[in-house]
Legacy VTK file of the C-alpha trace (Angstrom):
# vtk DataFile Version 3.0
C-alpha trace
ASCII
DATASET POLYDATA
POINTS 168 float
133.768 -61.631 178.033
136.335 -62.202 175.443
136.127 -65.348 173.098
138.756 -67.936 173.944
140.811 -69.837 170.804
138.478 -73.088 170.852
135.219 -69.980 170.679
136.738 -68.910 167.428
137.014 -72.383 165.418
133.754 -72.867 166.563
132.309 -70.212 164.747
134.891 -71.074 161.756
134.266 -74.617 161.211
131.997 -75.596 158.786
128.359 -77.047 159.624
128.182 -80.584 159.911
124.621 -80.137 158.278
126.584 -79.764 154.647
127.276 -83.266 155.130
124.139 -84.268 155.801
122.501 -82.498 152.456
125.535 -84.049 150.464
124.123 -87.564 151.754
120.951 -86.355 151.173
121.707 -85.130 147.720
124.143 -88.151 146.599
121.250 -91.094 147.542
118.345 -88.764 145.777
116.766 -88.662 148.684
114.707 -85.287 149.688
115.064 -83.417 152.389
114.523 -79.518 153.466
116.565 -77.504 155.424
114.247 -76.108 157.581
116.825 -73.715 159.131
120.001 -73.134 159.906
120.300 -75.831 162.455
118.397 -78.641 161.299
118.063 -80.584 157.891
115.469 -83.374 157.579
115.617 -85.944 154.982
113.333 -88.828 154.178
114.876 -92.137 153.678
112.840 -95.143 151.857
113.889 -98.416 153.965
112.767 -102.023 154.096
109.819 -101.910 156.195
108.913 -98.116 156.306
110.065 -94.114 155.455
112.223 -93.269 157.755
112.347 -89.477 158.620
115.711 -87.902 159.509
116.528 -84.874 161.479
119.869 -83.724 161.758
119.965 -81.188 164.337
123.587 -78.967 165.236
123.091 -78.172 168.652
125.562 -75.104 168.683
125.883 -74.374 173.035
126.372 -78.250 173.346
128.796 -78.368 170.269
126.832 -82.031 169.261
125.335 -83.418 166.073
122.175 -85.127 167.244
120.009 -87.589 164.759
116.319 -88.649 164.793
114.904 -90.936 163.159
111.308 -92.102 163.290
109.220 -94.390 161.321
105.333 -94.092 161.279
104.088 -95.920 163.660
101.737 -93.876 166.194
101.706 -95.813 169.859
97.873 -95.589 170.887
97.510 -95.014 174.774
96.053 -99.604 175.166
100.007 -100.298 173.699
102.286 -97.612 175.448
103.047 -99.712 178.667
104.593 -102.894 176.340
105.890 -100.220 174.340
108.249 -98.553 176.881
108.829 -102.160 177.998
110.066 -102.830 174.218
112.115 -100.000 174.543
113.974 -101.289 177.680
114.194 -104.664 176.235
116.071 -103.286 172.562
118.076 -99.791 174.410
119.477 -102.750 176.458
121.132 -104.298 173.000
122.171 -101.341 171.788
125.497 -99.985 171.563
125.090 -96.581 170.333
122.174 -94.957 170.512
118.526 -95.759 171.870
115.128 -95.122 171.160
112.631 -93.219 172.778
108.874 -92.880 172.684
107.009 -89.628 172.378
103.640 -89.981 174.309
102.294 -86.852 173.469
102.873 -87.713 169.490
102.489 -91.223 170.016
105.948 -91.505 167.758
109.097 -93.623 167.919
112.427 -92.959 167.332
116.289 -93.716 167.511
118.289 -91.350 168.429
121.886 -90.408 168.573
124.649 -87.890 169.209
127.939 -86.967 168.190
130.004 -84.598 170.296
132.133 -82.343 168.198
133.358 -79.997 171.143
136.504 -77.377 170.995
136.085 -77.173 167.260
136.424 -80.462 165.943
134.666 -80.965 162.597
132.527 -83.952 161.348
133.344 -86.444 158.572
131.553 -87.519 155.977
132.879 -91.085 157.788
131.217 -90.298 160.946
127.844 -88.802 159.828
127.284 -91.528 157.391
127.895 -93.855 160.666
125.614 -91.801 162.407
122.917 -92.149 160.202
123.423 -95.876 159.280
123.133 -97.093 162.950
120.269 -94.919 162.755
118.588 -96.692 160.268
119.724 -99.858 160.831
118.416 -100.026 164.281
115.030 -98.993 162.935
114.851 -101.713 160.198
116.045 -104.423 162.850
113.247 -103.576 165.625
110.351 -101.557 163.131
108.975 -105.245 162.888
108.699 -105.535 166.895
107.264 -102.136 167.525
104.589 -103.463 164.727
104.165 -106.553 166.637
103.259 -104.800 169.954
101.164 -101.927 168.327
99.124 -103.762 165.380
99.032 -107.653 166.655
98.657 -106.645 170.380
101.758 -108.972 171.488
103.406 -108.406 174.414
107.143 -106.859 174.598
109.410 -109.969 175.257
107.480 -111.921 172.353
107.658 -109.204 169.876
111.247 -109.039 170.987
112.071 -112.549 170.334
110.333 -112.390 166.546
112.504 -109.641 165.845
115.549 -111.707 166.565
114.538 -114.276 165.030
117.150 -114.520 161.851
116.581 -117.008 159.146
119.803 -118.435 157.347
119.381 -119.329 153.189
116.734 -118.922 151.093
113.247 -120.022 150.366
LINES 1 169
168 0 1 2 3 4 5 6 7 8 9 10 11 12 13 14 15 16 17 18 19 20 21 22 23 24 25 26 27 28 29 30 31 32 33 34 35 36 37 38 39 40 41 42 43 44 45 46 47 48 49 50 51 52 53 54 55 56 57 58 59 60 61 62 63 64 65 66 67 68 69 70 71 72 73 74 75 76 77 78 79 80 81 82 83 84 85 86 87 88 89 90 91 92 93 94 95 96 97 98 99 100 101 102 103 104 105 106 107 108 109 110 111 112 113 114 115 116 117 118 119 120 121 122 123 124 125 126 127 128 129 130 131 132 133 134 135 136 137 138 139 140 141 142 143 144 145 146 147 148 149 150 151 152 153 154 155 156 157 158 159 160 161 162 163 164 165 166 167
């Protein structure tokens, strides 16, 4: 099987992963590149440590992002959980979070597809990762709401929307 043109700037173009250690490295923020596909960093935030993986899936030519907070979903809380998720994924516009039963962990998660070649910007993965993280610090307080205080979905929901104008 011979390789075709787009094959060739595949293998050519350089890792999108570069990016995300120059992120990484410009905000002083660790991380480890545990191998050539994947870099993790961990990102201080509002209301938790965010862990990052960014993952280069090579046969699906797509950037993909992860990132979870601490927060480990005992078996009582993973129905109003999932029913959280619906409730949030549903005001999303990119991306959507998923629950991990068998770790008990949440995260957002994204892609970016980057097929016949094309290259990431610094533009896009810095978009990537601040929907990320923005998504987390906007609902982190609802998942906490359901898991710790034993509410149900739509009220935990509703707290997290809850915006205050001014200051006290």
């Amino acid at each position: 099987m011979s390789m075709s043109h787009g094959d060739e700037a595949t293998l050519n173009r350089k890792s999108p992963l570069d990016i995300a250690e120059h992120m990484a490295r410009s905000n002083e923020w660790p991380f480890e590149r545990t191998n050539e596909s994947e870099v993790t960093l961990l990102v201080r935030g509002k209301w938790a440590d965010y862990r990052v993986s960014f993952s280069w899936m090579s046969g699906l030519e797509a950037l993909h992002v992860a990132c979870a907070f601490d927060v480990k979903v005992p078996e009582r809380s993973q129905a109003e959980v999932q029913k959280l998720i619906a409730l949030i994924n549903a005001r999303l516009w990119v991306g959507h979070f998923d629950h991990w039963p068998e770790d008990g962990m949440v995260l957002h998660r994204h892609s970016l597809v980057l097929s016949g070649g094309v290259e990431a910007s610094k533009s896009q993965c810095e978009v990537l990762l601040s929907s990320g993280l923005d998504a987390c610090e906007r609902y982190y307080p609802a998942f906490q709401f359901v898991v710790w205080a034993g509410e149900g979905a739509r009220e935990a929901m509703e707290a997290a929307m809850f915006e205050t104008a001014g200051q006290a």
